[in-house]
C-alpha positions as CSV (number, residue, x, y, z in Angstrom):
1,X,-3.8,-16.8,0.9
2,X,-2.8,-16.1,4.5
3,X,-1.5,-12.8,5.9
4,X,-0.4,-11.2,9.1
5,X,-0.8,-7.3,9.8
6,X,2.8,-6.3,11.7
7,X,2.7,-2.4,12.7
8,X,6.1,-1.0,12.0
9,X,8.2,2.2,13.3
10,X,7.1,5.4,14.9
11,X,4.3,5.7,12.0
12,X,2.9,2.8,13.0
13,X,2.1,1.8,9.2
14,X,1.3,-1.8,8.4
15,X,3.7,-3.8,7.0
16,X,1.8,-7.0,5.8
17,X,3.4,-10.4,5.3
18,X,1.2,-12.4,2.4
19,X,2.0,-15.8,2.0
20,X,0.7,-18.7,-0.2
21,X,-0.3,-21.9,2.1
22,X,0.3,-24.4,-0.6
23,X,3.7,-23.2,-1.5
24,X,4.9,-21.4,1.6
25,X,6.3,-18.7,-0.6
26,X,5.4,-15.3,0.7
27,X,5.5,-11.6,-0.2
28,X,6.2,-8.4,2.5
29,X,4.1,-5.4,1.7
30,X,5.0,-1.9,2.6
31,X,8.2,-2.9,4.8
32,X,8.7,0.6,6.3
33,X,10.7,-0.8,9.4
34,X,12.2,-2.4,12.1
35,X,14.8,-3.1,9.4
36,X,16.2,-1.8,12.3
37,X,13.5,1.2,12.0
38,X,12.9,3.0,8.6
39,X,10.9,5.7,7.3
40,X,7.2,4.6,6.4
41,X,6.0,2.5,3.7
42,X,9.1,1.9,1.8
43,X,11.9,2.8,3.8
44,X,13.5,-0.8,4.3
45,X,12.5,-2.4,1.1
46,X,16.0,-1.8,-0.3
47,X,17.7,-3.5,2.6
48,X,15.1,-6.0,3.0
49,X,15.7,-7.1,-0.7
50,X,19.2,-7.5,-0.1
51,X,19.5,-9.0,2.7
52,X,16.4,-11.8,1.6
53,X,18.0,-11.8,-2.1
54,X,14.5,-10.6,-3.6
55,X,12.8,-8.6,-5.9
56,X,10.9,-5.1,-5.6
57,X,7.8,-5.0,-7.3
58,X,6.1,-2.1,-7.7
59,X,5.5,0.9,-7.1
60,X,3.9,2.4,-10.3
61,X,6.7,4.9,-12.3
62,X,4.5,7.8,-11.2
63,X,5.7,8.0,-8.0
64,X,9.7,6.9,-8.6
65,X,10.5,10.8,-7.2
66,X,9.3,9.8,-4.0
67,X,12.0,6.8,-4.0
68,X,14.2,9.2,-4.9
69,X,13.4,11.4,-2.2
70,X,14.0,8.4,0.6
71,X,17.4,9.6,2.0
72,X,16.5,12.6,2.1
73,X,12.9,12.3,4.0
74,X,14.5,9.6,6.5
75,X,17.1,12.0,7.4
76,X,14.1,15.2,7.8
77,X,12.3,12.8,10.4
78,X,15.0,11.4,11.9
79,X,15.5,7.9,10.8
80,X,18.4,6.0,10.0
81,X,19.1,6.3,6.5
82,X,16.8,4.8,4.0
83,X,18.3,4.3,0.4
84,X,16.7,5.1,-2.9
85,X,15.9,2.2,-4.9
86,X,14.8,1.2,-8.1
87,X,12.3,-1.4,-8.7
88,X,13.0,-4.7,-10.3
89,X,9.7,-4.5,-12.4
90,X,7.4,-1.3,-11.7
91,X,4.0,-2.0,-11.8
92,X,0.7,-0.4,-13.7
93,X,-3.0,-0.7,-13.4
94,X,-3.9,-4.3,-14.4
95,X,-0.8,-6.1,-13.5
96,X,-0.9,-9.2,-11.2
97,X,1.7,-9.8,-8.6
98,X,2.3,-13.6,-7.9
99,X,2.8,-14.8,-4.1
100,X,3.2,-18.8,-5.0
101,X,-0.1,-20.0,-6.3
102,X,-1.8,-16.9,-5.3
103,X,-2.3,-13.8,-7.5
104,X,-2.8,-10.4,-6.5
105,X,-5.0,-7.8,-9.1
106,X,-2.7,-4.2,-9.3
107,X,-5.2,-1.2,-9.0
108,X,-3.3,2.2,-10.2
109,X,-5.2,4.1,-7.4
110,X,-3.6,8.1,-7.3
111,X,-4.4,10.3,-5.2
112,X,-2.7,10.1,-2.2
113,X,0.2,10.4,-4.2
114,X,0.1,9.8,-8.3
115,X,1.4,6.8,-8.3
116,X,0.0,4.5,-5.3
117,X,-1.1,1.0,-6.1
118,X,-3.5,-1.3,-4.0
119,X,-4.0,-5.0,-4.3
120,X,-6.8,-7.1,-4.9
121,X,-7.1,-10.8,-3.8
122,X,-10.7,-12.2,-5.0
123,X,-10.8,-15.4,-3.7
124,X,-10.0,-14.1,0.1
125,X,-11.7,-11.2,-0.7
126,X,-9.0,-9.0,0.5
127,X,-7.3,-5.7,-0.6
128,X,-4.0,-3.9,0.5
129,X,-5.3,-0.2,0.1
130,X,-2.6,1.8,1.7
131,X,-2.6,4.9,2.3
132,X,-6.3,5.6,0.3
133,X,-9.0,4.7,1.9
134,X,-8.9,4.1,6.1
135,X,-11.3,3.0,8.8
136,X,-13.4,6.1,8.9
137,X,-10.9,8.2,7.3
138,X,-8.8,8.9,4.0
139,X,-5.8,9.1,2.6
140,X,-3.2,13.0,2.8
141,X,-3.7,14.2,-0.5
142,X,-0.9,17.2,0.5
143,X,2.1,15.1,-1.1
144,X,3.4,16.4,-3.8
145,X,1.2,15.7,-6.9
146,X,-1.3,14.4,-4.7
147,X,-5.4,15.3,-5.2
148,X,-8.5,15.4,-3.4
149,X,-10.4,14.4,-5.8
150,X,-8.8,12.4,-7.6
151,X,-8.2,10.1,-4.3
152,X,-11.9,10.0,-3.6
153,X,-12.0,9.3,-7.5
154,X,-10.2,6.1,-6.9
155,X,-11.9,5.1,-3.7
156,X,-15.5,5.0,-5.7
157,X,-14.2,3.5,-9.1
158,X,-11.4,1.4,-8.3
159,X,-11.8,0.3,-4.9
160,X,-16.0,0.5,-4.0
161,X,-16.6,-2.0,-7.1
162,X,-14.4,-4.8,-5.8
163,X,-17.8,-5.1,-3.6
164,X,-19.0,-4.0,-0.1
165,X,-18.0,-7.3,1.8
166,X,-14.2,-6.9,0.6
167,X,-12.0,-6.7,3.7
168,X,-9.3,-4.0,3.5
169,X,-6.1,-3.2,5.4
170,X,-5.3,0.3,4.7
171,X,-1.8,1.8,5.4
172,X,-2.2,2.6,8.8
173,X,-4.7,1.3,11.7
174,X,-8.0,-1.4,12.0
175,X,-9.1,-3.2,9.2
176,X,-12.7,-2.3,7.8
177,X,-14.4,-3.5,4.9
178,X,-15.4,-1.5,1.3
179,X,-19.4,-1.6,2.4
180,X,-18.6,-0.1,6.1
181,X,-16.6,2.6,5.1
182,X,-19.3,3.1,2.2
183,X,-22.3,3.8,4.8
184,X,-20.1,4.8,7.3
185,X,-16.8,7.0,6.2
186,X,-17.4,10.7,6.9
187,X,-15.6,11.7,3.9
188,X,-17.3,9.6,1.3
189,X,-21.1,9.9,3.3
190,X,-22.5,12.3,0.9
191,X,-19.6,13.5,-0.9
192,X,-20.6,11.5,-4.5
193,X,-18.0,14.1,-6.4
């Protein structure tokens, strides 16, 4: 599996483009923008769907207020309008996502909000993290429904056990990998729950 990290809009979140080399079918992750511009993670999936004649997958059901919220929030930070949207197949902890030959584990890792996912590729040892687990940092927990604990919670049994050499691309900014942040990440150094 291939991919290329594309920041997208003023939040600068990144929008990853998966794809399967054998197959050349691919997958867009977290499309927030430049469809022109949108609101953050899921802002331009709708449009984006359309326009490519493609499913949504995902997010998990627990966080389908948040899509219905999308109007609303683009308009509050002043982006074009984003549309709600309903998933063509929501997705739950254990799932696999298909991108041509390549399948992607679902991880149900809340926290950040109760229903984010991340994605697990073994063979490339890669994961899509989002907005948990950052390069020295962590994910907001002051959504609505979102929890300290239960972010750091998912970090240390969802996400640690894929294995310290797993590469990550979090939600926004630099790579890192799952044995870096481990030693290094101020917010997990120490703080074993």
């Amino acid at each position: 599996m291939k991919f290329r990290v594309i920041p997208v809009t003023p939040f600068e979140q990144n929008c990853t483009l998966l794809w399967c080399e054998k197959t050349r079918r691919g997958a867009v992750v977290d499309p927030g923008g430049d469809v022109p511009k949108h609101i953050d993670h899921a802002g331009a999936a709708a449009e984006l769907a359309e326009i490519l004649n493609v499913p949504i997958e995902g997010p998990h059901a627990e966080d389908a207020f948040l899509l219905d919220e999308l109007p609303r929030q683009s308009q509050r930070y002043g982006f074009p309008l984003a549309a709600s949207f309903i998933p063509s197949r929501w997705l739950k902890d254990g799932d696999s996502v298909q991108v041509g030959e390549e399948a992607l584990a679902v991880l149900h890792t809340p926290g950040h909000t109760p229903g984010h996912l991340a994605f697990f590729h073994p063979a490339a040892n890669l994961a899509l993290v989002g907005d948990v687990l950052f390069r020295g940092s962590i994910g907001r927990t002051d959504f609505p429904r979102g929890d300290f604990n239960t972010l750091i919670s998912s970090i240390r049994e969802k996400l640690f056990p894929l294995g310290d050499n797993v590469a990550f691309i979090p939600g926004h900014g630099a790579m890192s990998t799952f044995g870096d942040e481990r030693r290094s990440n101020p917010f997990l150094v120490g703080n074993e729950g």
